[in-house]
N, C-alpha and C positions, 0 to 999 in steps of 0.2 A: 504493500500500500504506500508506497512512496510517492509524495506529492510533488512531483515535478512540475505538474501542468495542473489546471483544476478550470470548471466554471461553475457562476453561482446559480443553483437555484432559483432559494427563496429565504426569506430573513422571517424572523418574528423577534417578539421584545417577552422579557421574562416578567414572569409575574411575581410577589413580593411570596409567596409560599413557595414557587421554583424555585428560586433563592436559595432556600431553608432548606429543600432536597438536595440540590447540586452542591451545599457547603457539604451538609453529611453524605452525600455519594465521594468528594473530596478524599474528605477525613479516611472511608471505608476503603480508598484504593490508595493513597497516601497516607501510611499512619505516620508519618513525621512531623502532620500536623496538630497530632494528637499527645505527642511527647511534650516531658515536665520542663523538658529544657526550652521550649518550643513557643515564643507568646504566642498566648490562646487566640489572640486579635485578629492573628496574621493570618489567617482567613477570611474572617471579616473584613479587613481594608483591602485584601484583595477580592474577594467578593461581597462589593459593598451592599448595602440594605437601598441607601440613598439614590445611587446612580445607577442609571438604566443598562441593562444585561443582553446583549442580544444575543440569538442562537441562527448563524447563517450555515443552511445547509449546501454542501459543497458537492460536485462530481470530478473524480479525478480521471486523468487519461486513461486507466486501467478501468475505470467504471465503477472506482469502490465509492461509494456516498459516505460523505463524513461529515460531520456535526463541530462547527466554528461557537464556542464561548468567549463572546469579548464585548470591552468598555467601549464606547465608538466604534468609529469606522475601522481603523487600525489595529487598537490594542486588542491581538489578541491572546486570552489567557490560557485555553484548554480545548482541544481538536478530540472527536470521540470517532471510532471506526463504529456509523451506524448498525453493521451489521452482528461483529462483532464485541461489541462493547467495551473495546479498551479505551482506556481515554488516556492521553500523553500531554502533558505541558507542554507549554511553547516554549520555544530560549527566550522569552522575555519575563516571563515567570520563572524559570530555571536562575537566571542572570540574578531575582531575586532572591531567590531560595534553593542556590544551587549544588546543598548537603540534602535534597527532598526525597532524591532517589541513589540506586547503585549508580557506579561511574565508574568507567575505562578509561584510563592515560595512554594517548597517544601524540605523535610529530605533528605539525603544522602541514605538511605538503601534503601528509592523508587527505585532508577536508576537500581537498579540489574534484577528488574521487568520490568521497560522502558527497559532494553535492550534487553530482552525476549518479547519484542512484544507489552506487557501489554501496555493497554491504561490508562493514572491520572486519577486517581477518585478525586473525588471532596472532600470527606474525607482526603487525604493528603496533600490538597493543606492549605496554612498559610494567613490567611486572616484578617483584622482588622475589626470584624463584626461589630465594631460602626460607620462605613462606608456606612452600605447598602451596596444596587447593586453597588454604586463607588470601593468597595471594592477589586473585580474583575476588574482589567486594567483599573480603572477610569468609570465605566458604559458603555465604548465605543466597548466592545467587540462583535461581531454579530455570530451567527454560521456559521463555518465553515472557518475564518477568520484564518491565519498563524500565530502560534505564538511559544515560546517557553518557557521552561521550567530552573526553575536555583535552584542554592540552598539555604538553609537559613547562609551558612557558605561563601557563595562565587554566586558572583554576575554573574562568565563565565556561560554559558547556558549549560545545557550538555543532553538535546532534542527540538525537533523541530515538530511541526505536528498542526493540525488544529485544532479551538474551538467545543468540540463538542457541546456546548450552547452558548447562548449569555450572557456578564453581569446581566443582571436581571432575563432572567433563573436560571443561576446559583445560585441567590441571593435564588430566588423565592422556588429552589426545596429543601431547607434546608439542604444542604452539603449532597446530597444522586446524585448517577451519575456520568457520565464519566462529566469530564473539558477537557478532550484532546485527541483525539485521535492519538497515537504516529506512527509517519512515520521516524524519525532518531533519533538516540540517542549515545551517547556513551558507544562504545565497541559491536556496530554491525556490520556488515560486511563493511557497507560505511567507517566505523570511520578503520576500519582495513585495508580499502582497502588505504586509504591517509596516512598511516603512524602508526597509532595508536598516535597519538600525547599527549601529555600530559595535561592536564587540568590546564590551567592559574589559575594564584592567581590575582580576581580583583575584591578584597574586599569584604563586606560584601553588600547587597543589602540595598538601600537608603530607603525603604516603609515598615523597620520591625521593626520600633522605639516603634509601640506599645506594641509588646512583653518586651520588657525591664519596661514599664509601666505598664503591667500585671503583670508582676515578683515583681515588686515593689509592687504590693499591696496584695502578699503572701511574704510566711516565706522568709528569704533571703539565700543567699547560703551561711552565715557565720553558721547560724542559723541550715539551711540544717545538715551540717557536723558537729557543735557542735549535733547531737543526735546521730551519729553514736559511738556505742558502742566501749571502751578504749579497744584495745588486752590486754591482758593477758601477761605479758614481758615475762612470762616463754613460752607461746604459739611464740612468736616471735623467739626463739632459734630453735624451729625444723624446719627442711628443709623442711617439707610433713606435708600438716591438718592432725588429729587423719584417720577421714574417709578415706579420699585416700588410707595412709598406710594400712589400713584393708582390704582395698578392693584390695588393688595391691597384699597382702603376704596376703595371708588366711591359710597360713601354720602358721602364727605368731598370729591368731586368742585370741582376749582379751576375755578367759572364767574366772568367776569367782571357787575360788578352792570347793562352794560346789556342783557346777555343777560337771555328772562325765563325764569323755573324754574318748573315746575308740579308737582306734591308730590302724588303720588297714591298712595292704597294698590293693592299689585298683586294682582290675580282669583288669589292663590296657590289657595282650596281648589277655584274651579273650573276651573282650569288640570289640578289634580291628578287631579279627577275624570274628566274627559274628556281625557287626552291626545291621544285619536288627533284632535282638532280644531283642536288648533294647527297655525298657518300658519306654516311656515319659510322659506318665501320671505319673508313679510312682517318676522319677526323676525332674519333675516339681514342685510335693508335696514337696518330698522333701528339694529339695533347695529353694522353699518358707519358709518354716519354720526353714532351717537352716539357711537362712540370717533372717527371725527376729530375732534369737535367738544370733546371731551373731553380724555382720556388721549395722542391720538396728537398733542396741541399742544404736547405737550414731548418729544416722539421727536426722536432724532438720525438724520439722513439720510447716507445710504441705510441702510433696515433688510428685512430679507430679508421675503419676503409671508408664509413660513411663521411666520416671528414675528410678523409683524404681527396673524395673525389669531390666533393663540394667546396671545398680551398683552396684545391688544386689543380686539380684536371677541367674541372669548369673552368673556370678563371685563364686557361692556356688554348683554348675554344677558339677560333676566329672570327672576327668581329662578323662576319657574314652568317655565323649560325651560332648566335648568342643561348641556347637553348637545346642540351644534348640531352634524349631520351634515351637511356639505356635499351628500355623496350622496345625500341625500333633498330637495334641493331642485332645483328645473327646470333650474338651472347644472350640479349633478354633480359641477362641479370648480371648486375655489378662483381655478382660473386664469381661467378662463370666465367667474366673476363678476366679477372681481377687473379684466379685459379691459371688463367693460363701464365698469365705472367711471372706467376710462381715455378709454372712447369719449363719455363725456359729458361731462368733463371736468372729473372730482371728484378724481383723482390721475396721477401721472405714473408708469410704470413703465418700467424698464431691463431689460437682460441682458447684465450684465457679463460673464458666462460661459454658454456653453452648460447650457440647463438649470436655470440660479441667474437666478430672477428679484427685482428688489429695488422698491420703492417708495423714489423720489428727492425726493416733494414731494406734499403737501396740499395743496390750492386753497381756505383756510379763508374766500375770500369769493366759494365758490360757492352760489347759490341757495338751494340742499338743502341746505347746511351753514350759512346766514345763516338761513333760517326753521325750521329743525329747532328743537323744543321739547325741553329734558335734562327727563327724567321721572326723579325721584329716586324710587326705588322701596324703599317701605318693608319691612325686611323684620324680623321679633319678632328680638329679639337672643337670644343662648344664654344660659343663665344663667349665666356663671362668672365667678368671682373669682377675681382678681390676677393676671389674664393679661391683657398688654398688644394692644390692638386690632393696635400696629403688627407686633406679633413675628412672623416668619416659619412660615407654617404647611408642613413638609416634605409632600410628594404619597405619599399613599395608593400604594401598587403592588400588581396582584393580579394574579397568573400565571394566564394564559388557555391555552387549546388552540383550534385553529383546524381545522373541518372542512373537509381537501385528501384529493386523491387519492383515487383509486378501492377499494382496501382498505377503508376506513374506513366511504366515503361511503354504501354503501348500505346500513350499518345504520343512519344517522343519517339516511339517508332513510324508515327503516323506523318511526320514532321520529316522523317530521314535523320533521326540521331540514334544512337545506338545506345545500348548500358556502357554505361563508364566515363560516356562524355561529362566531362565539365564546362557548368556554364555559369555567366554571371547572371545576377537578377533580371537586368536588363535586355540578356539574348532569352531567360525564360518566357518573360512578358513578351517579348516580339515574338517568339515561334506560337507562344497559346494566342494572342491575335491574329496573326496568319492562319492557323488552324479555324477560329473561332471564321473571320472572313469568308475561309475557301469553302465552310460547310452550310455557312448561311445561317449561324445559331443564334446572330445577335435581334433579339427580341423587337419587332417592327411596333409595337403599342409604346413601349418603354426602351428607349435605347440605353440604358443605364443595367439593365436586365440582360442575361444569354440562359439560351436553353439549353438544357444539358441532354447530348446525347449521347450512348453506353460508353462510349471511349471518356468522352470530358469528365463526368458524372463518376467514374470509377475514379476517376484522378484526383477531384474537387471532395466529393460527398463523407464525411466522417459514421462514426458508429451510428444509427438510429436515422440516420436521414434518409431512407432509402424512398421514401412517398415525394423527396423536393423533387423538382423537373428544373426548376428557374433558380439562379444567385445572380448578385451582383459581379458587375468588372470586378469591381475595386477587391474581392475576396478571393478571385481566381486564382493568383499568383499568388499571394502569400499562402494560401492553403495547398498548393503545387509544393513551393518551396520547402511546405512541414514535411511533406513524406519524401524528400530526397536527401541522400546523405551531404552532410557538408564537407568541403574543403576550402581549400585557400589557394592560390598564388601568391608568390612572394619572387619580388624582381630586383635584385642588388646586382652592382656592378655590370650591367650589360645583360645579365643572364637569371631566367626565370624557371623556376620550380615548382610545378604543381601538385601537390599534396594532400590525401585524402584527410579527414577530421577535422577537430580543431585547431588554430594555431598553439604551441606550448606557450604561454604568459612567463614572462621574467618574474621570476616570485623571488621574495625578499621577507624571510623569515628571522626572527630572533630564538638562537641556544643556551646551556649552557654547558662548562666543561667546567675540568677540576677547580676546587676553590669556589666554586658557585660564581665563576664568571659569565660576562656575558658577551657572547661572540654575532655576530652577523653573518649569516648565510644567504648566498645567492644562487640561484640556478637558471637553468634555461639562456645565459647570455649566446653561446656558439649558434642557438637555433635564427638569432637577430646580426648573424655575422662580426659578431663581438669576442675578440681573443683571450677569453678567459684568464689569460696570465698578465696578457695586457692591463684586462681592467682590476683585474688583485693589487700591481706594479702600481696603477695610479691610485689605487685608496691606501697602498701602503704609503707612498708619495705624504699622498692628502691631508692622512689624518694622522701621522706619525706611527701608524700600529702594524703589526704584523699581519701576513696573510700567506693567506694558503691554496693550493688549488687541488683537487682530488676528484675522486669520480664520489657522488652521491652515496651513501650506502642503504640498499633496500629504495633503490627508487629507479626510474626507468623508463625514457620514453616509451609512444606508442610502437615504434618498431622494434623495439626491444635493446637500442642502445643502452648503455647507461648515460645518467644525468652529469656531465660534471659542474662542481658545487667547488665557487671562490668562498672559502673565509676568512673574515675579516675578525680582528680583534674590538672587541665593546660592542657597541649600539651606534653603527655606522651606517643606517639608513637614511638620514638627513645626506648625509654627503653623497653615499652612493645612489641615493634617489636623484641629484639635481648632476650628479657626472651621466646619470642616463639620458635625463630630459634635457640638459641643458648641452653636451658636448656631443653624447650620442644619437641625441635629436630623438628617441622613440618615443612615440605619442604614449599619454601617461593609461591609456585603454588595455593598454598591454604589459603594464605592471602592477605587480597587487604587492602589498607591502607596505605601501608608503605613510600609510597613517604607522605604521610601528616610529616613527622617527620619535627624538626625546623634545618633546616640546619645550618650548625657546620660555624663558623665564619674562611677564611682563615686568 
């Protein structure tokens, strides 16, 4: 019963004896309310006598009906599954009284996934395993039992949903399984519908003393950061790491003078004219072996294949086909290419982890890489002034739809598109009006109206609508666009990537480590063509403190990369918030984090 989506019903207002039932229904399903420690009141002000009680009944996309108890429009207090009778607090009640129920500690990056649906696996939950079954909410936890979820940085809860095991289950199944199945959380549609409220600051959680007692009895975080390697003070004058600049101006490419260089202009107009004749095979060879011979001679090993060829091999592409699909060449897949190179004996690859494959080493005195010619490829420069060659250019993002699924699919077959195409908002709207046109659907009484015939009508129509014949324009497209998958395009540096899902968001998280310090965690910068080490170098710069770069632990893109995660020493999200907005230009829609910064003293 996860409320992702919902619409309303029907409201009513409570009467002064509903009151009086729903405090003691309360009490009976929350006896925390009923405890000596507990003022008696704090019931009453939260379900006052005085002020009016509404009960909006709700339908979520799954079809479950569920019963909204709140003060006004917004506030609300208690969501009940009509069918079932369980009733769950909101996080705005929790944020109140947030000792009312059992509670799981987990990391900050979980919640991105709770708010997608995902149910806690028992893997991220933070537990003091020299506890036992106590270790989980004291032993007392039973399945199915309401509880909720909080952080290990802040004790506000920020989900809510039932046990999917009991304490000694959970002990029993050795951290393997769902802990929770999630029904609310923050930054779903419920949390959207009261406001979007903000997430209290109310402290750190009282049951995680042991981790500081773990920490103590590894290396310390003085100790940590005494290993991190001293920069190079001449390294600390450039504005840009060596790599970046290579990779951003390959016209500025670092050959040595006995290599020879050949200087050619590139067939830009008739590359343009004739697309469909370029060879991708051949241009893939290519810019594989001119980024080792190039850009990947200052790579630090091991670097993951995905980066390699989005750093590297893209970026060494010719200006005439700024956009290499793997999938349209004989390979298909990166790995398949990427395997034969291995078999010839141009690089070496690994797999440190199932799944995560890395390149550990360039053979920069094999054949193909010893008689390879670098063709510096001229290309008109833009006209503009006062803008620095080296300055970071932030990636383009355009929000795509992806033809899936059979609802959709056979209008867009109707259209001449196929499954898998991507399309922007504005090509879906043009094919459903063309289509809408060429069958003559749009309603001659009301031209604001189209009639639906079995192709549209399957596309458009949700659960229960099956009697509409007629909708409005204005709903066609956005209701096309629900039932297609999303992705994105993202176009930096000449060259575009289209990608199925959501874009990953730069998140900007607050830890702590030994000594109950506090550190600042970043992730997701490489997805926004941001050099990880680079931007570590300038918040160590910044703000005088140490940092770190490593790969994520227990986290993981959607293709199954790992995350790598810069850390920074203190509460360094003021500064690494405005080096993002302000140097690296990314629109602040695609950072979360930035309210953790320490607010400024009036």
């Amino acid at each position: 019963m996860f409320i992702k989506a919902f619409r309303v019903k029907s409201s009513s207002q409570m009467k002064s004896s509903d009151k009086k039932k729903f405090r003691a229904e309360i009490r009976k399903k929350f006896p925390y309310f009923s405890q000596e420690n507990v003022d008696q009141d704090a019931l009453n002000d939260l379900v006052p006598n005085k002020e009016d009680i509404m009960v909006t009944k709700i339908e979520t996309f799954g079809g479950d009906s569920v019963l909204l108890y709140h003060k006004g429009k917004a506030s609300v207090l208690f969501f009940e599954h009509e069918k079932d009778k369980i009733m769950f607090p909101s996080l705005l009640t929790l944020w109140q009284y947030p000792d009312m129920m059992p509670t799981l500690t987990t990391s900050g990056p979980v919640v991105s996934r709770l708010a997608n649906g995902a149910d806690l696996m028992l893997p991220g939950v933070l537990v003091n395993d020299k506890l036992g079954m106590k270790a989980y909410c004291d032993g007392k936890l039973q399945k199915d039992d309401v509880m909720s979820v909080n952080l290990v940085v802040n004790k506000a809860p920020v989900a809510v949903g039932t046990a999917a095991l009991s304490s000694e289950d959970m002990y029993m199944s050795g951290k393997r399984g769902k802990a929770l199945k999630t029904v609310h959380c923050i930054g779903d549609q419920l949390w959207i519908h009261y406001g979007r409220p903000e997430l209290p600051d109310l402290g750190v959680p009282d049951n995680l003393g042991f981790l500081d007692e773990k920490n103590n009895d590894e290396t310390s975080e003085e100790e940590e950061f005494e290993k991190i390697p001293k920069v190079d003070e001449e390294f600390e004058q450039m504005p840009n790491a060596e790599e970046v600049a290579a990779i951003e101006s390959i016209e500025n490419l670092d050959i040595n003078d006995d290599e020879q260089t050949v200087i050619a202009a590139a067939p830009v107009q008739a590359a343009m004219t004739e697309p469909e004749e370029l060879d991708l095979d051949v241009i893939l060879e290519d810019a594989f072996i001119r980024a080792c011979k190039t850009t990947a001679k200052k790579v630090e090993f091991p670097i993951l294949t995905s980066n390699f060829f989005r750093l590297h091999v893209v970026p060494a592409c010719p200006p005439y086909c700024p956009t290499l699909d793997v999938k349209k060449t004989k390979w298909k897949k990166l790995s398949k290419f990427l395997a034969e190179k291995q078999i010839e004996g141009i690089i070496t690859i690994k797999e440190p982890k199932k799944g995560v494959e890395t390149i550990t080493d360039i053979k920069q005195d094999h054949p193909r890489i010893m008689q390879f010619k670098v063709i510096k490829y001229e290309v008109p420069e833009k006209e503009e002034t006062g803008k620095d060659k080296n300055e970071f250019a932030p990636p383009v993002i355009d929000e795509l739809y992806i033809v899936t699924g059979n609802e959709v699919a056979l209008l867009f077959k109707e259209c001449g598109i196929n499954k898998g195409t991507a399309l922007s908002p504005p090509e879906v709207r043009e094919l459903v009006k063309g289509y809408v046109s060429k069958n003559g659907l749009q309603n001659e009484k009301d031209k604001s109206m189209v009639n639906l015939d079995p192709v549209l009508a399957q596309a458009v129509l949700t659960k229960g609508e099956n009697n509409v014949i007629t909708i409005k324009w204005e709903k066609i497209t956005s209701r096309i666009t629900n039932k297609m998958s999303k992705g994105y395009a993202m176009t930096q540096g000449g060259s575009t990537q289209v990608m199925k899902g959501k874009v990953d968001i730069i998140e900007m998280t607050l830890g702590k480590r030994s000594g109950n310090k506090k550190v600042t965690l970043i992730h997701n910068l490489d997805v926004y063509g941001i050099d990880p080490k680079e931007f570590g170098h300038k918040c160590q710069v910044g703000v005088a403190a140490s940092s770190t770069v490593n790969e994520a632990a227990n986290k993981k893109k959607s293709n199954g990369q790992p995350v790598i995660e810069v850390l920074v020493q203190g509460n360094q999200v003021a500064f690494a918030g405005k080096l993002l907005l302000e140097h690296y230009k990314i629109p602040k829609k695609y950072i979360r984090g930035l309210e953790l910064a320490v607010k400024s003293k009036k």
